[in-house]
C-alpha positions in Angstrom: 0.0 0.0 0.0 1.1 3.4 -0.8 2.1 5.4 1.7 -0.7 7.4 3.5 0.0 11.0 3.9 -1.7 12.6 7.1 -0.4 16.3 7.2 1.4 18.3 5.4 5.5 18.7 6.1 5.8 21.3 9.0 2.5 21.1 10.4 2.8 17.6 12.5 4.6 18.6 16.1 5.5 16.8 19.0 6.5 17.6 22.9 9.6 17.6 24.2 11.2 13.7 25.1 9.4 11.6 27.1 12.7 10.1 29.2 14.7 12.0 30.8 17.2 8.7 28.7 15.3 9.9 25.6 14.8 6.2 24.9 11.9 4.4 26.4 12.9 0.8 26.5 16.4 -0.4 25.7 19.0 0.4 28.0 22.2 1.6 27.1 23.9 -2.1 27.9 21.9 -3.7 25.7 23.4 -1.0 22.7 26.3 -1.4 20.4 28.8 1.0 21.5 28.0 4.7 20.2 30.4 5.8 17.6 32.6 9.0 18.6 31.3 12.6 18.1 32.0 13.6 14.7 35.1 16.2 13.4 34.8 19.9 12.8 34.5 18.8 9.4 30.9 17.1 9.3 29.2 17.6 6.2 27.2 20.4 6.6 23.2 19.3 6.9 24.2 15.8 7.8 23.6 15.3 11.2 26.7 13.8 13.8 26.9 10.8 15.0 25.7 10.5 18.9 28.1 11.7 21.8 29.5 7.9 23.8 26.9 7.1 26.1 24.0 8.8 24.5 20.7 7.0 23.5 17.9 8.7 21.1 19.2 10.2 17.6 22.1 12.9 17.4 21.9 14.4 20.4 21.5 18.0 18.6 18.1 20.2 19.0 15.3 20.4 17.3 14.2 17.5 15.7 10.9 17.2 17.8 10.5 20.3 18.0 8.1 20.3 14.9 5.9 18.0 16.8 3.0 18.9 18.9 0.1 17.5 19.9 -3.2 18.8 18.4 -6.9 19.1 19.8 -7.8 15.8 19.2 -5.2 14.8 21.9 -6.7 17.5 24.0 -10.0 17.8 26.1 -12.7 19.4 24.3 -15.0 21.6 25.5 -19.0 19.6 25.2 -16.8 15.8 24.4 -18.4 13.2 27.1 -15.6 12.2 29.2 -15.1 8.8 29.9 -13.7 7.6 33.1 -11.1 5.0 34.2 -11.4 2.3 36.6 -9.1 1.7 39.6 -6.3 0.0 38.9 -6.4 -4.1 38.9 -3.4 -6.1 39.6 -3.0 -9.7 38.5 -0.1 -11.9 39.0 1.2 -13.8 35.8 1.5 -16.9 35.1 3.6 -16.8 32.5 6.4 -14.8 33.8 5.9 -16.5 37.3 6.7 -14.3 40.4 5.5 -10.9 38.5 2.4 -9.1 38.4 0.4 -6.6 36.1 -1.4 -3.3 37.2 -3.8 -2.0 34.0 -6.4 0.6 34.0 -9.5 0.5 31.9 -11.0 3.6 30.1 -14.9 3.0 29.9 -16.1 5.6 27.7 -19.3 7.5 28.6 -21.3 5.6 25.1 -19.8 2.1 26.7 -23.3 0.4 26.9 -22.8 -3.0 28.4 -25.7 -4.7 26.7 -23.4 -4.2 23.6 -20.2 -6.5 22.7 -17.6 -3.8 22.8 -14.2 -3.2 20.7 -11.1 -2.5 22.6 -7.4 -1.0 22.1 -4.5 -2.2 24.2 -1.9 0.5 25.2 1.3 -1.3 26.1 3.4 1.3 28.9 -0.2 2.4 30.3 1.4 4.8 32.2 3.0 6.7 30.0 0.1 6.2 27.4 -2.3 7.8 30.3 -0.3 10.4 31.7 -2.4 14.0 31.3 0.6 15.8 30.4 2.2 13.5 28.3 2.9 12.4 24.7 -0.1 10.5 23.8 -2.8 11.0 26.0 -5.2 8.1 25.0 -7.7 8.7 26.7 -8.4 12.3 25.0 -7.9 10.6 21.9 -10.8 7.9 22.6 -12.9 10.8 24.0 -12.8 12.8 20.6 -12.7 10.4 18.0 -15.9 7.7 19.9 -17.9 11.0 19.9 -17.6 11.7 16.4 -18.3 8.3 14.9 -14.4 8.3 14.0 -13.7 5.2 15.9 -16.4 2.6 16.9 -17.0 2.7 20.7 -14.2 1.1 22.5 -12.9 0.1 26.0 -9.0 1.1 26.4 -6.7 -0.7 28.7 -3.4 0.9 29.5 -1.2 -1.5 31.2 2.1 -1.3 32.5 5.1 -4.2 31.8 5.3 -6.6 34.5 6.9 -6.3 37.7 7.7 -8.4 41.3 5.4 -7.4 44.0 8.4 -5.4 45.8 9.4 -3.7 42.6 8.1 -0.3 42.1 5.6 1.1 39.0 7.4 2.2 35.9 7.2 6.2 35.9 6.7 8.0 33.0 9.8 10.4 33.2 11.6 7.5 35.0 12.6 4.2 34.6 9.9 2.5 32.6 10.2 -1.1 33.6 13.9 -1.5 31.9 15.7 -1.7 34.8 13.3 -1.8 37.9 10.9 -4.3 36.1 10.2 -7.4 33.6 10.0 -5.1 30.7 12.7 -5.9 28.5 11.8 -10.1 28.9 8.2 -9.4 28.4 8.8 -7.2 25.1 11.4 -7.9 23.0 11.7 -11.4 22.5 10.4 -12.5 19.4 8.4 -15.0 21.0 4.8 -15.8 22.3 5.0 -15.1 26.0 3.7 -11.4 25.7 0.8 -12.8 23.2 0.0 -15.3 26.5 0.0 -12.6 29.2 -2.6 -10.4 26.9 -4.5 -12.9 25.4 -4.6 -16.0 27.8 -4.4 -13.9 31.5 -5.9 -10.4 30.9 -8.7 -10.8 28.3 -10.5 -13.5 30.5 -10.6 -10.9 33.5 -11.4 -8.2 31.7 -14.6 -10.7 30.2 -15.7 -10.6 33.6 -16.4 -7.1 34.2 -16.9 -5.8 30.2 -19.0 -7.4 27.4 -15.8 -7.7 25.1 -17.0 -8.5 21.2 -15.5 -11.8 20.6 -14.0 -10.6 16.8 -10.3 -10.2 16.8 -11.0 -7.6 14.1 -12.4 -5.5 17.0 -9.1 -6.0 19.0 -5.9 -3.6 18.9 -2.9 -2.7 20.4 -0.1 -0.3 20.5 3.2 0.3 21.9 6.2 2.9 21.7 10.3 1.0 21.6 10.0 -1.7 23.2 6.1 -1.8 23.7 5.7 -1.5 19.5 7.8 -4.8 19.3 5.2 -6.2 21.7 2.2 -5.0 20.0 3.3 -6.8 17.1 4.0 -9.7 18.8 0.5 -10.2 20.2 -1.2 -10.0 17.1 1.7 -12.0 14.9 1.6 -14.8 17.2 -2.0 -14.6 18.1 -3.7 -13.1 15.4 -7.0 -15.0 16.3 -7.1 -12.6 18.5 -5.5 -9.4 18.0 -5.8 -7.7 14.0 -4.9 -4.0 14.6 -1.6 -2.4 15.7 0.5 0.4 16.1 4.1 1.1 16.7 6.0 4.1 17.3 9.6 3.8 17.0 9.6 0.3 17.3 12.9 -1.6 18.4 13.2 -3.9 16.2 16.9 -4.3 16.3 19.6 -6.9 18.4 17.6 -5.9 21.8 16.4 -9.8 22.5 17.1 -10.7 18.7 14.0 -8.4 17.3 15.3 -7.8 14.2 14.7 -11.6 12.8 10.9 -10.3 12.1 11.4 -9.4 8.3 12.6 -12.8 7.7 9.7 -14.3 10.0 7.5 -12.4 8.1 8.7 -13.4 4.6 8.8 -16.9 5.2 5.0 -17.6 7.1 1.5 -17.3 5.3 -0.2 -14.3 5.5 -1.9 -13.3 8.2 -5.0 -11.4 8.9 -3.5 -8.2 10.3 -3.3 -4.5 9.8 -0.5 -2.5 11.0 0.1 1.3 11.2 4.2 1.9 11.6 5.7 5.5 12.9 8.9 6.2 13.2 12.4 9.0 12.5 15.2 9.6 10.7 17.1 10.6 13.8 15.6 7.4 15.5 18.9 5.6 17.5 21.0 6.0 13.9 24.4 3.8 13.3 27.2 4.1 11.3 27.1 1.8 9.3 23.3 1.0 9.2 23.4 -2.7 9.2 20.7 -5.6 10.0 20.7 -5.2 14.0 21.5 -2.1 15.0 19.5 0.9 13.5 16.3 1.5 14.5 15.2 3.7 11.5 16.9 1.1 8.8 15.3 -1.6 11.0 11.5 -0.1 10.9 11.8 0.5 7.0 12.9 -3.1 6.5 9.9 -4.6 8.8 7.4 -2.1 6.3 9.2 -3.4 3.5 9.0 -6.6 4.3 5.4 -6.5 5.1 4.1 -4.7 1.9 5.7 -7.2 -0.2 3.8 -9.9 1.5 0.7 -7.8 1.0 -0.2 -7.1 4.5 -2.5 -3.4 5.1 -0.1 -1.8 6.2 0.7 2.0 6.8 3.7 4.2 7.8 4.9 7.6 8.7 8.2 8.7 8.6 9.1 11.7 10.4 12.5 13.3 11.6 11.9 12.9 15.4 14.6 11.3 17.8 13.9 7.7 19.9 10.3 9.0 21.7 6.2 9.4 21.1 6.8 13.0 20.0 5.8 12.3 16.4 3.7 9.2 17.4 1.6 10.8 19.8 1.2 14.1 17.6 -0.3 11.5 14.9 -2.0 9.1 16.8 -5.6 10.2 15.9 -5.0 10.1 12.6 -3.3 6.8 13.5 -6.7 5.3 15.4 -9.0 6.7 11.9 -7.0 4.7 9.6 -6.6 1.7 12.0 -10.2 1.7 12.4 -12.0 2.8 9.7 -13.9 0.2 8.5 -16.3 0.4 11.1 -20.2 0.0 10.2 -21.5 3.3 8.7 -25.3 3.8 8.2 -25.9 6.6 4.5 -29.7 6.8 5.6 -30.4 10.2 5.5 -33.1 9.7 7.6 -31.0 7.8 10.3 -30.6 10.6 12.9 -28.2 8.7 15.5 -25.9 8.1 13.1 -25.9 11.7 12.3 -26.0 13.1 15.7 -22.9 13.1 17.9 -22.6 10.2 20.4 -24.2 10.5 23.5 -23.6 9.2 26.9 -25.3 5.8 28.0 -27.5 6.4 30.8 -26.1 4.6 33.5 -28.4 3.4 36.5 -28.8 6.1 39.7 -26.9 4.4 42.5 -28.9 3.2 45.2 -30.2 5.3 47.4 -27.7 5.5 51.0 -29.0 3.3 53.9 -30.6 6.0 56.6 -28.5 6.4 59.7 -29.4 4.4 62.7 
């Protein structure tokens, strides 16, 4: 598929990095060594190489600066707010002495009589944070009331962790180093698939009507958390169909950047993929099969279009982060989700009229005091 163009050059802008490391997800052991800061005489508009040490593009200003988030990753005045649940740990079973806190977002159309669609966000914390890159839950809010997306339940869960471990932290450590997150989402293996598909989704059954079609299912991740997105649905894709990455780590972090050649060689599978990341995304000279981030992502699209998978991509000139990813990411959720039911009655005036909230029951009423 051609490429999809969303904005025009100069218009898209993100924050300012995420980490204070720049790079959610890999640490700097698991890198190849940086190569020295470049000579006086560097080419002028080619950027130099990054400082030793240094993880996230070149190191020099201004390539997120272009990148901001817009109004649909805002709260909007008259926009039904949804609300989120209190947060549910469960231990795993899988990755045996570590647990998982989530969130759910219930949307104020959610209608429990009604099997629901859902979108995973891999990193919850840092997808949920209110002053952060991506803000998902603003996202949900906008495009559900405008018939953009279908109504949808969103889970924002963090990467696993032992009970006496602390929560990743949004301008912290985000499970690297403090947590499971690096075993959980980069292998190129099934055990992520398992904790989402054979330990969450049967709790979350229990509490939401879930619609049972994997086509109705989605996830997304930044780093690290892309790689995992894609793994749930490549490994399960009875169960999961839509994805997004942004900036996706698909290099020698766990052996990641085997999944051109996994792709190449197995049938096609069912699923749709939209794919964001930057020119100044973790660069290394030379480029070569495991080490590039940038090189890596291209060869993953690549690799997918010519085995005809739907599959979309953006690429900007951001650094290692969600700036660009989260300045896109309603356009992102449109294009991953577009094929939703649509009603041309003229004469069909819910479909026409924003989406309201469901009425939900009055509590009861407060036992009288003794």
């Amino acid at each position: 598929m051609n490429k999809f163009l969303i904005y025009p050059v100069g218009f898209i802008s993100l924050l300012a990095n995420v980490c204070a490391q720049s790079a959610p997800g890999p640490s700097a052991a698991n890198l190849p060594a940086a190569v020295p800061s470049a000579a006086s005489t560097q080419p002028l508009g080619v950027p130099a190489p990054p400082a030793p040490g240094r993880r996230g593009g070149t190191g020099q200003p201004g390539h997120d600066s272009f990148y901001t988030l817009g109004p649909d990753s805002l709260p909007r005045d008259r926009v039904p707010k949804g609300r989120f649940s209190e947060p549910k740990v469960i231990p795993s079973v899988v990755f045996p002495g570590t647990e998982h806190r989530y969130y759910v977002y219930v949307p104020a159309q959610y209608d429990p009589a009604k099997p629901t669609a859902v979108m995973f966000f891999n990193d919850g914390q840092a997808m949920m944070a209110e002053d952060g890159d991506v803000r998902g839950q603003n996202v949900l809010d906008n495009l559900i009331y405008r018939h953009e997306i279908p109504v949808m339940l969103g889970v924002f869960i963090n990467p696993g962790k032992r009970p006496d471990q602390p929560e990743p932290s949004l301008r912290g450590d985000w499970g690297d180093n403090t947590g499971n997150r690096r075993d959980e989402y980069n292998p190129p293996n099934d055990q992520y698939a398992r904790v989402i598909v054979d330990e969450i989704l049967p709790v979350l059954k229990q509490d939401y009507n879930l619609s049972p079609d994997p086509n109705l299912h989605g996830i997304m991740g930044t780093s690290s958390g892309g790689c995992a997105a894609f793994a749930v649905a490549w490994f399960r894709p009875d169960d999961f169909r839509k994805v997004i990455t942004f900036v996706g780590s698909f290099t020698d972090i766990r052996g990641e950047y085997i999944y051109p050649e996994l792709v190449a060689a197995a049938e096609h599978k069912p699923i749709r993929i939209f794919m964001q990341d930057g020119r100044n995304d973790n660069r290394r000279t030379p480029a070569t099969l495991n080490n590039d981030w940038f090189y890596q992502n291209v060869r993953l699209k690549d690799a997918l279009e010519k085995k005809g998978y739907e599959v979309n991509y953006a690429w900007g000139m951001n650094d290692h982060g969600q700036k660009m990813g989260g300045a896109i990411f309603p356009e992102m959720m449109r294009w991953l989700w577009r094929d939703q039911p649509v009603n041309t009655d003229p004469t069909d005036m819910v479909e026409r009229a924003f989406r309201a909230p469901v009425a939900r029951p009055a509590p009861p009423p407060a036992a009288p005091a003794p």
